[in-house]
C-alpha positions as CSV (number, residue, x, y, z in Angstrom):
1,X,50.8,-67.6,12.0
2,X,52.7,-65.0,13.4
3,X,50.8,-62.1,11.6
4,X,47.7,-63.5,11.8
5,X,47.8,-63.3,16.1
6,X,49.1,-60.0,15.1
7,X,45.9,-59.4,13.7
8,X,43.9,-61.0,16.0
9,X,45.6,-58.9,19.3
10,X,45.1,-55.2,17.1
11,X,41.4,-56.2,16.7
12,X,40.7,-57.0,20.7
13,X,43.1,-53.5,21.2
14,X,40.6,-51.7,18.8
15,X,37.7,-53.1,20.7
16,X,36.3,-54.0,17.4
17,X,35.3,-50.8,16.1
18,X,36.6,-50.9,12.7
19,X,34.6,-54.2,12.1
20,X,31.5,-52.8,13.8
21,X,31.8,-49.5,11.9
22,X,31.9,-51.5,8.6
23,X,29.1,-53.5,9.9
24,X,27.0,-50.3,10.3
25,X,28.5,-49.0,7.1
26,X,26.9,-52.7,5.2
27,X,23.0,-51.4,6.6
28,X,23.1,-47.7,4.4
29,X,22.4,-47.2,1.1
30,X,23.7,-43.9,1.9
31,X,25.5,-41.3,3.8
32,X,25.3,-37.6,4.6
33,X,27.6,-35.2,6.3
34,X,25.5,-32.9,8.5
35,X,26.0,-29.9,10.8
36,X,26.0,-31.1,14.7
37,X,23.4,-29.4,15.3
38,X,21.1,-31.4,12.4
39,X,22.5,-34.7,13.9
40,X,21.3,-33.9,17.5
41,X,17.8,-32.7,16.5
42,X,17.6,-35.8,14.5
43,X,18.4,-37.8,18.0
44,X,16.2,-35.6,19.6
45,X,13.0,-36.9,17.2
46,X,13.8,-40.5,18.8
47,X,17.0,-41.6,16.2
48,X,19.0,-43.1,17.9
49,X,23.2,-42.7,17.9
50,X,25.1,-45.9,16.7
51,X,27.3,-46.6,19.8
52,X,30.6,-47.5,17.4
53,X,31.1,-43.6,17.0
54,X,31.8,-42.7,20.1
55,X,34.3,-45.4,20.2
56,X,35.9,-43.3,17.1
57,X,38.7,-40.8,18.1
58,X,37.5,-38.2,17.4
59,X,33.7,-39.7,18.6
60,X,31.4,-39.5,15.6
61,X,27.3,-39.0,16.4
62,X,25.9,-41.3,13.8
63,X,22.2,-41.8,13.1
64,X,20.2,-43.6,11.0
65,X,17.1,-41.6,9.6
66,X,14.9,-42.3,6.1
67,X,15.3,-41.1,3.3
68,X,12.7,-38.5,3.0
69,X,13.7,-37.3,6.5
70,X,17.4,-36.9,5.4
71,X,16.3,-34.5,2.3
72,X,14.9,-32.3,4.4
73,X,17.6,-31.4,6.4
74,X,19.6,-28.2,4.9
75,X,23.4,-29.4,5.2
76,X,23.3,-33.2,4.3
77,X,26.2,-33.3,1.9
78,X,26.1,-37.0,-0.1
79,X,28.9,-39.3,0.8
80,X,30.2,-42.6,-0.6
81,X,29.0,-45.1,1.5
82,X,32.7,-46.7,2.5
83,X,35.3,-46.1,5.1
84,X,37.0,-43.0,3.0
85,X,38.7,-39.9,4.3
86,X,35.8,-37.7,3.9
87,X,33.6,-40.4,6.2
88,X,36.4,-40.5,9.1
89,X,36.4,-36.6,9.1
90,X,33.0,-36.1,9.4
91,X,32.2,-35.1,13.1
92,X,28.8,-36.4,12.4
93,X,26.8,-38.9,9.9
94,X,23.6,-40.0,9.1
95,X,22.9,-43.1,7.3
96,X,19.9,-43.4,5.6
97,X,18.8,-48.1,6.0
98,X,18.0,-50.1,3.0
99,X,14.2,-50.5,2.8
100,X,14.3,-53.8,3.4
101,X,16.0,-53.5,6.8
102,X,12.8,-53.0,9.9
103,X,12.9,-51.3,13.1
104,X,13.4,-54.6,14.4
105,X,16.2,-55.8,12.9
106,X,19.4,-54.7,14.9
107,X,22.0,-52.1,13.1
108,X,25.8,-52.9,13.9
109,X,25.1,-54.8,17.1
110,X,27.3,-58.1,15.8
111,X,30.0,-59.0,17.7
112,X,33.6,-59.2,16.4
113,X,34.5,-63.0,14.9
């Protein structure tokens, strides 16, 4: 009992962030490191930055963009989509959605259990 309220009090000191980066993680079928200056044109076309990376230390700019948009951009460098050292180095991410997921359906917006 005593580890699991252990648990429980890291996760509310986190603010959640390491479930709601997983959670954003669970939406891409894959990941690119990019150059910060890709990632901000790609927010300036209307993508917009999942909120869990600025609550990374350092703060992340992660974007979803498709796949055909992601291929064009010179610096994307493949990633293993999973919480890996190469992924919490990366100044800044974008995550290209399963098809199946629609603008509708909202990316890493769960709640903590």
């Amino acid at each position: 009992m005593l580890v699991r309220s252990w648990e429980y009090r890291q996760r509310r000191h986190a603010r959640g962030v390491w479930f709601r980066l997983r959670r954003v993680l669970s939406d891409a079928s894959e990941a690119h490191v990019v150059t910060a200056e890709e990632a901000r044109e790609l927010v300036r076309e209307g993508h917009a930055p999942e909120p869990v990376g600025q609550d990374l230390q350092p703060p992340k700019l992660i974007v979803f963009a498709p796949a055909a948009r992601v291929a064009r951009l010179a610096s994307a460098r493949p990633l293993a989509v999973r919480l890996s050292a190469d992924l919490l180095l990366a100044e800044c991410l974008v995550l290209v959605p399963f098809e199946t997921l629609t603008p509708s359906a909202p990316r890493g917006s769960a709640s903590p259990p």
